[in-house]
C-alpha positions in Angstrom: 73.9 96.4 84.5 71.3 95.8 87.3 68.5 93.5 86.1 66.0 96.1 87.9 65.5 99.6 90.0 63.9 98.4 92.6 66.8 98.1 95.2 66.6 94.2 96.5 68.1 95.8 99.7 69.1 99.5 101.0 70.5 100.8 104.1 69.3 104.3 104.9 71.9 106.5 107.6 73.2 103.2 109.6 74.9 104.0 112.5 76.8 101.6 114.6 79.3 102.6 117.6 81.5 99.9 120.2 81.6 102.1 123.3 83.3 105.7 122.1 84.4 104.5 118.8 82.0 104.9 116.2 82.7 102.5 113.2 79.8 103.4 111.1 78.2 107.7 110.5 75.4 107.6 108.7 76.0 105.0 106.0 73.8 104.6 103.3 73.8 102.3 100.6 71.4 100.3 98.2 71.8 97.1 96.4 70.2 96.3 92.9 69.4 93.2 91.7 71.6 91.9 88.8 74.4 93.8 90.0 78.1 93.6 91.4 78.3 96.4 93.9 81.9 96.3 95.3 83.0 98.1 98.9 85.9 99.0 99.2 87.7 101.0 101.6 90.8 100.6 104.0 90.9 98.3 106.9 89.4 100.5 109.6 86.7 101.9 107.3 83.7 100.3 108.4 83.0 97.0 105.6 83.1 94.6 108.0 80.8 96.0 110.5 78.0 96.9 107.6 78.6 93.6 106.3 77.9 92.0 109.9 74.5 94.3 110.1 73.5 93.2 107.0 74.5 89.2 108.1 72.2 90.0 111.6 75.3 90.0 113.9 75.9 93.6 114.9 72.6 96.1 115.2 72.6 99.6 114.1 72.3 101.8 116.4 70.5 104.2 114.1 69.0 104.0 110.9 66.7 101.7 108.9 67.2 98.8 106.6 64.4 97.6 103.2 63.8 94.5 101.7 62.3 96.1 99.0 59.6 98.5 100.0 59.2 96.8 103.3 61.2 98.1 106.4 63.1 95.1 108.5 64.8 94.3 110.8 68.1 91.6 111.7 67.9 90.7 115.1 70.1 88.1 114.3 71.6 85.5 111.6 68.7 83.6 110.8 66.7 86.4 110.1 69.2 87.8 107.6 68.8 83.7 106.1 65.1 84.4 106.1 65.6 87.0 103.7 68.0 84.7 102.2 71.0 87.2 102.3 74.3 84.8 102.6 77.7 86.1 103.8 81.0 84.7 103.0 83.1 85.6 106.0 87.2 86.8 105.3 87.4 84.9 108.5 86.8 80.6 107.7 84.0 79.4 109.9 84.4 76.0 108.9 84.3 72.6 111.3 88.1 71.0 110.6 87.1 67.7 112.1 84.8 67.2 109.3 84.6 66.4 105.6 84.3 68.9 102.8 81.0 67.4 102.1 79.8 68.0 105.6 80.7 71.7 105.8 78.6 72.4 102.9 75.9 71.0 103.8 76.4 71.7 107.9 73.2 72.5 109.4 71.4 71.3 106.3 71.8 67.7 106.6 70.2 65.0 104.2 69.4 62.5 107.2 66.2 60.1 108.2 65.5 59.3 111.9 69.1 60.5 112.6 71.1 59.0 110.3 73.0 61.1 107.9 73.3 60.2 104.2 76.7 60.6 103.6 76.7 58.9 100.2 73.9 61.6 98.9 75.7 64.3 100.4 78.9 63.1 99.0 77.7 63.2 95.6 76.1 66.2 96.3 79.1 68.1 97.2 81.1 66.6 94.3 78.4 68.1 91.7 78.3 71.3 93.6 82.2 72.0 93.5 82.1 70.9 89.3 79.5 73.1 88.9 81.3 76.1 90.8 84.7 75.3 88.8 86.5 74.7 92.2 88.7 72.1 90.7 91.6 72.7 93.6 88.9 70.2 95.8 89.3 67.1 94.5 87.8 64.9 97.5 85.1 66.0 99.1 86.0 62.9 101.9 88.6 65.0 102.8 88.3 66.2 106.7 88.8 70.3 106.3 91.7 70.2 109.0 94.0 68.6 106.2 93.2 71.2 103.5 95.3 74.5 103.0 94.4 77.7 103.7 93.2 78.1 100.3 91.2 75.1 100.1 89.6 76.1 103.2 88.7 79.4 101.9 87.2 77.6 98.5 84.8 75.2 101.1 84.0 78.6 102.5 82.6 79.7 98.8 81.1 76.6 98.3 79.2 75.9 101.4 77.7 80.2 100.8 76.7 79.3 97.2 74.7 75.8 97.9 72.3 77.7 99.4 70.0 79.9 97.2 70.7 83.3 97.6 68.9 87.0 96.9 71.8 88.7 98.3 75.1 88.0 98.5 77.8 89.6 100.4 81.9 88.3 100.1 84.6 89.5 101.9 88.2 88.9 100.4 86.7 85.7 98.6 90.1 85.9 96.8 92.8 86.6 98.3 94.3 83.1 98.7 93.1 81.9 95.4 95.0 81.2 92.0 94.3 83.2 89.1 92.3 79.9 87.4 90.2 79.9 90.6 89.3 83.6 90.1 88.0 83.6 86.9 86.2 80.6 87.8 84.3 82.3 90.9 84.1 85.2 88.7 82.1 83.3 86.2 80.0 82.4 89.2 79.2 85.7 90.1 78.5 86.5 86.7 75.8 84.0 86.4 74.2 85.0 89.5 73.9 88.5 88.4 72.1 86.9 85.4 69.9 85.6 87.7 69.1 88.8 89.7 71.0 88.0 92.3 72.5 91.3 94.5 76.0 91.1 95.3 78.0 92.7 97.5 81.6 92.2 96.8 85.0 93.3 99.1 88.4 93.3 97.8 91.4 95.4 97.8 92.6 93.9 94.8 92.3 97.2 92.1 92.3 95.2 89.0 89.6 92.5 89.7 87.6 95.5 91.1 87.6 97.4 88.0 87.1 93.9 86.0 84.2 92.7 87.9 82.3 95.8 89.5 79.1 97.5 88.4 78.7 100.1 90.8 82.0 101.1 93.6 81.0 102.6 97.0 84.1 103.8 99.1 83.6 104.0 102.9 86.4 106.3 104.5 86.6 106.2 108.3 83.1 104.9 108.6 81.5 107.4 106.3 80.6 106.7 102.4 82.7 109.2 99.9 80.7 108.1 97.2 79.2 105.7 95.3 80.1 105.5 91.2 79.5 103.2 88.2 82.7 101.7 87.8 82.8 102.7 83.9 82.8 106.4 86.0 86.2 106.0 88.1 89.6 104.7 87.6 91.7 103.3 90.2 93.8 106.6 91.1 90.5 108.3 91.8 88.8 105.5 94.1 92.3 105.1 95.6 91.9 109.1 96.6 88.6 108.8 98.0 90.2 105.4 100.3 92.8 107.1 101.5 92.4 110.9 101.2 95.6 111.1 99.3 97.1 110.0 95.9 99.5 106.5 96.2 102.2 107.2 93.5 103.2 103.6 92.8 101.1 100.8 93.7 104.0 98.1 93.0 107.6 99.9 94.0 110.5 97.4 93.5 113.3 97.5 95.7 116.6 98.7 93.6 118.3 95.7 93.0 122.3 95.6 94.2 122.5 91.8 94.4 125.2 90.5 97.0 126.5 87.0 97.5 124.6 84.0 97.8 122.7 83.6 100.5 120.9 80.9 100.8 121.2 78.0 98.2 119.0 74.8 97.6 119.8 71.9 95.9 117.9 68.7 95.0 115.6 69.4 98.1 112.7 67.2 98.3 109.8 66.5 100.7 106.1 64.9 101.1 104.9 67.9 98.6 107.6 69.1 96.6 110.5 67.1 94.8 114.1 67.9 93.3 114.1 71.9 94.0 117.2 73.7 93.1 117.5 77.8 93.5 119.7 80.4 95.2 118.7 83.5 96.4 121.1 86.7 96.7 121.5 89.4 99.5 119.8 92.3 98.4 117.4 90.2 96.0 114.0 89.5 96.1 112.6 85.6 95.0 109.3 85.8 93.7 107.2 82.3 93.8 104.2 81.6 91.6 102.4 78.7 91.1 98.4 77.8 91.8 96.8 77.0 94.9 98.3 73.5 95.9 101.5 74.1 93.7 104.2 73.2 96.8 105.2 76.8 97.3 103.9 76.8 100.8 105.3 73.3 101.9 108.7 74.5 100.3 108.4 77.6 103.1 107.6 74.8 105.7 110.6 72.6 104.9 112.8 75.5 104.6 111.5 76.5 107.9 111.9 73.3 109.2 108.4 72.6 109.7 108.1 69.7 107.2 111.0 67.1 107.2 113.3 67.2 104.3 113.6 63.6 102.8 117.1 64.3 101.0 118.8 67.4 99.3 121.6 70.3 100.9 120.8 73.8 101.9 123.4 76.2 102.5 123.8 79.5 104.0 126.6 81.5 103.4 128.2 79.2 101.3 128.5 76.8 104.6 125.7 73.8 104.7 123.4 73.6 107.2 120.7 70.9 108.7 117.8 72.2 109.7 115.2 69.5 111.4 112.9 72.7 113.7 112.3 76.2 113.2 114.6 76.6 116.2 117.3 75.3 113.7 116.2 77.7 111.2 115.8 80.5 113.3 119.9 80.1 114.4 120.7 80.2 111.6 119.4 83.4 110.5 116.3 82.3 108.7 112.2 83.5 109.4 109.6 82.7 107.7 105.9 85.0 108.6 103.5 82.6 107.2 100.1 82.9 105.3 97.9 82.6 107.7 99.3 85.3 110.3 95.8 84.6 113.2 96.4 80.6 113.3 100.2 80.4 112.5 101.9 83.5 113.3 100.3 85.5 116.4 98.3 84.8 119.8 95.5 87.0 119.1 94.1 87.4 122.5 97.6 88.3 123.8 98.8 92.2 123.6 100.9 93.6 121.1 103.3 94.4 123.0 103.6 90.6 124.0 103.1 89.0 120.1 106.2 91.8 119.4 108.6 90.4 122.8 107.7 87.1 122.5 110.5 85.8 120.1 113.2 88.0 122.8 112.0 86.9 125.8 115.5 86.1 127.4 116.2 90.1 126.7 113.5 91.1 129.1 113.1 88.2 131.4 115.7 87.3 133.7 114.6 84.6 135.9 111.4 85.6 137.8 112.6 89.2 137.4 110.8 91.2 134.2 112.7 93.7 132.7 109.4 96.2 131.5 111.7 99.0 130.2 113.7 97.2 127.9 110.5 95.5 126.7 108.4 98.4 125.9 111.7 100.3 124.1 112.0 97.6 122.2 108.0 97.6 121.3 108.1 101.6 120.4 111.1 100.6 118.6 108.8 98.5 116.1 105.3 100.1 116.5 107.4 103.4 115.1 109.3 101.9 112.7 106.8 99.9 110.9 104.1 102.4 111.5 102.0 100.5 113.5 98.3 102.4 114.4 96.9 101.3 117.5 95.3 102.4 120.3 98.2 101.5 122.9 100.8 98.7 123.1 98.3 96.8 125.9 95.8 96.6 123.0 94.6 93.2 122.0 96.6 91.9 118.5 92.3 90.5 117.4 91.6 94.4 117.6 94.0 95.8 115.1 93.4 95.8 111.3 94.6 93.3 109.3 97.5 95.4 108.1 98.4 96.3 111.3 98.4 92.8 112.3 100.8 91.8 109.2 103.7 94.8 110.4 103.3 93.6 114.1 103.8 89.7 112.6 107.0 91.2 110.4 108.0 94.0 112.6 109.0 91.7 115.1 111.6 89.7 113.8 113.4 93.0 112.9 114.7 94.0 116.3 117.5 91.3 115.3 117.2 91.1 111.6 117.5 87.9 110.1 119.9 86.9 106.8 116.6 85.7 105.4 113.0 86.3 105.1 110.4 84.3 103.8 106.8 86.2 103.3 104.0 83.2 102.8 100.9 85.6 101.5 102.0 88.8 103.5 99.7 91.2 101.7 96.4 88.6 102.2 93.6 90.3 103.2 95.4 94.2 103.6 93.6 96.9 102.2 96.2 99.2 99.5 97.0 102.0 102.1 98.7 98.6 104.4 99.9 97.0 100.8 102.1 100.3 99.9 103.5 100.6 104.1 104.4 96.9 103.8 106.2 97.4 100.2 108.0 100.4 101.6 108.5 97.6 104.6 109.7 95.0 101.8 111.8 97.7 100.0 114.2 99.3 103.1 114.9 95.7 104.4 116.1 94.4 100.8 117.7 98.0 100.4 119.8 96.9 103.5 120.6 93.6 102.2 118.1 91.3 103.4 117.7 88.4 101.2 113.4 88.0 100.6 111.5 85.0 99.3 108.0 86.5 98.8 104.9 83.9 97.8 101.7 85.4 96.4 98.8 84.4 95.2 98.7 87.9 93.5 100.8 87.4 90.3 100.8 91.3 89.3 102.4 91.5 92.9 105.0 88.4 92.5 105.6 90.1 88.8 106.1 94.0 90.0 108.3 93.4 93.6 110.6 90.4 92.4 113.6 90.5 91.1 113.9 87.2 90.5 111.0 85.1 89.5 110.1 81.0 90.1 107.7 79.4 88.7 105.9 76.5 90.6 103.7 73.7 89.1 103.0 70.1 91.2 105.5 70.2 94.0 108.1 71.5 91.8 110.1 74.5 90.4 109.9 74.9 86.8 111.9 77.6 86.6 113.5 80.6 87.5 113.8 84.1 85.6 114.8 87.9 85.7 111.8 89.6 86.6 111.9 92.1 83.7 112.6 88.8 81.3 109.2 87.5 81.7 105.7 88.7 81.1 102.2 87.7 83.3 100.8 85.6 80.2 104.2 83.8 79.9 103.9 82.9 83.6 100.5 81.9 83.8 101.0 79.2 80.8 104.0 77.8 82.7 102.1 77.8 86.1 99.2 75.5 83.7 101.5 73.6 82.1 101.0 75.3 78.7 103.8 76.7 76.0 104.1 80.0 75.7 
């Protein structure tokens, strides 16, 4: 419960509008000290831009903001570091040609007459990432280019929480993290609060909401529907004030009619994962779990013909196949959408009609000639289909939501459906109105005898949409199981290399 009542920060009728749109109507909002106050609300509804007030990027256009009893004002972000409010950004803001030490301490250096310390800072960071239980870096020498996504995003957490902080706002600080490294930021957080630290936290995941949350404030299409303690609400009812309706199943598996065998590995092995043997039906869902760093990712990449394959067979259709390039993969009916959808998957500054024709261009470009119509038929064709909200097809891909982004990224690939579809992290970063469209997404094309390999860092979500479930632990697969056969503790002790 908070530590005080004397709100460390409060935001009194913020109004913030880009040209005609306006993102935030009168917001208010206060934040204690010694408490968790979590936002939540849909993509669209207005978090980030408070956040970005609140971190001295964006101004409001109306309305006042109190340290206390004191009115202030964040022209920009080092004022907001002046009243030592820290943000930790959904979007990385890290260096990649640096170390992990470096990015922590960017800006902060430990230097004389020019000359860094690297040694001190070294040692520093290593202390830092024990303390915070961030176990998945294990060398803090380690440039930030060659970590994963999920590393990256743990630097992220690390660099925020060197620094000391009165209040601090995170945005998705999970969504690419094991279930180990949750409870261990979560521990964090907790002893922050002990300290009187304010914290803003932003998630869509319901269950570590509820876990983790003193107070809940839903923002709705830029307006606050209200602010509860979260001993006061229950998901269904803070899932009605997101989305102005009631979701009637949060995890919906596809009916499973498994089909023959599409795609079967054997004895495949790379740089990051050895000896992996599994098959996966059409019609059939393949859940993979495992921690951050497990190999379920590089398996996607040498599936995908990213990352050579040092020795082992795959087969589709019962016929084998060489794949060396996605090219390969891709003729042969395979498509992997992959975790990080800005870097890896779409050309943000491009349209969305272009990120959705790209992978047909030889359908709508004949020589110099440019077959338009076909192009934007077959762009309504997906924008319909997969529900797509935007403003018009000529719209920037950076401007949509994140969910929007993930059925653009999905959606097309489907205007010649593949045999099968591997989804690295599709739901990262979505809020629960985009998670249920995509399952519905997930369901129809398994329903029509697509065969799925979904990866997750969200175990209830691996558990509740696979049919089939593998279990991955240093580069290899320790198992594979009926969905139904298996429960989340049973998982989690295989995933740590503990007996059930």
């Amino acid at each position: 419960m908070p530590a005080t009542l004397t709100p460390l920060l409060r935001l009194e009728g913020i109004t913030k509008r880009f040209g005609t749109v306006t993102a935030l109507d009168q917001v208010s909002l206060d934040i204690q000290g010694g408490e968790i106050h979590t936002l939540l609300g849909e993509n669209g509804a207005g978090k980030s831009t408070l956040i970005k007030i609140l971190g001295g990027i964006h101004q409001p256009d109306a309305g006042t903001l109190w340290a206390g009893d004191e009115p202030i004002s964040l022209p920009n972000v080092s004022a907001a570091d002046r009243y030592k409010i820290r943000l930790i950004h959904q979007e990385l803001s890290l260096a990649p040609n640096l170390t992990v030490a470096e990015n922590i301490f960017l800006g902060r250096e430990s230097s004389t007459l020019g000359f860094l310390h690297k040694r001190e800072m070294n040692r520093r960071a290593q202390a830092l990432i024990a303390e915070l239980g961030l176990t998945e870096i294990r060398d803090v020498t380690a440039t930030v280019a060659t970590l994963s996504t999920a590393q990256q995003q743990l630097v992220e957490i690390a660099r925020a929480l060197s620094q000391e902080a009165r209040v601090l706002v995170l945005d998705e600080p999970t969504s690419s993290l094991s279930e180990l490294e949750v409870e261990a930021l979560f521990q964090t957080l907790r002893r922050l609060r002990s300290q009187g630290v304010g914290i803003i936290y932003i998630s869509h995941r319901m269950e570590e909401i509820m876990r983790l949350s003193d107070r809940i404030t839903v923002l709705r299409d830029g307006k606050s529907v209200g602010t509860a303690p979260a001993s006061e609400v229950d998901p269904k009812t803070l899932i009605r004030w997101m989305v102005g309706r009631d979701i009637k199943d949060h995890f919906p598996r596809p009916p499973y009619r498994p089909g023959a065998v599409a795609l079967k590995v054997s004895q495949l092995s790379s740089a990051k994962v050895q000896d992996i043997s599994f098959e996966v039906r059409y019609g059939e869902v393949l859940g993979l779990a495992g921690l951050v760093g497990a190999g379920r990712t590089e398996l996607a990449r040498a599936l995908f013909g990213i990352d050579r394959i040092h020795q082992g067979t795959l087969q589709i259709d019962g016929n084998t196949v060489r794949i060396r390039s996605p090219r390969d993969a891709l003729q042969q009916g395979m498509v992997l959408v992959p975790e990080d959808r800005k870097q890896q998957g779409l050309i943000v500054e491009q349209s969305v009609a272009f990120n959705i024709s790209l992978p047909w261009l030889k359908e709508w470009i004949h020589g110099c000639a440019f077959d338009y119509q076909t192009r934007d038929k077959m762009v309504a064709r997906t924008v319909q289909r997969f529900g797509v909200r935007l403003s018009n097809a000529d719209q920037p891909v950076r401007d949509l939501s994140g969910g929007n982004q993930q059925k653009v990224l999905v959606g097309r690939w489907m205007e010649h459906p593949p045999k099968i579809l591997i989804l690295d992290e599709p739901t990262r970063g979505i809020d629960v109105g985009a998670r249920e469209d995509l399952y519905r997404i997930i369901g129809e094309l398994v329903s029509q005898g697509m065969a799925l390999i979904l990866i997750s860092s969200d175990l209830d979500e691996v558990l509740n949409i696979s049919h089939q479930i593998g279990t991955f632990r240093e580069g290899r697969l320790t198992g594979v199981s009926p969905a139904e056969s298996v429960t989340a503790e049973e998982v989690m002790h295989q995933l740590t290399g503990g007996s059930a």
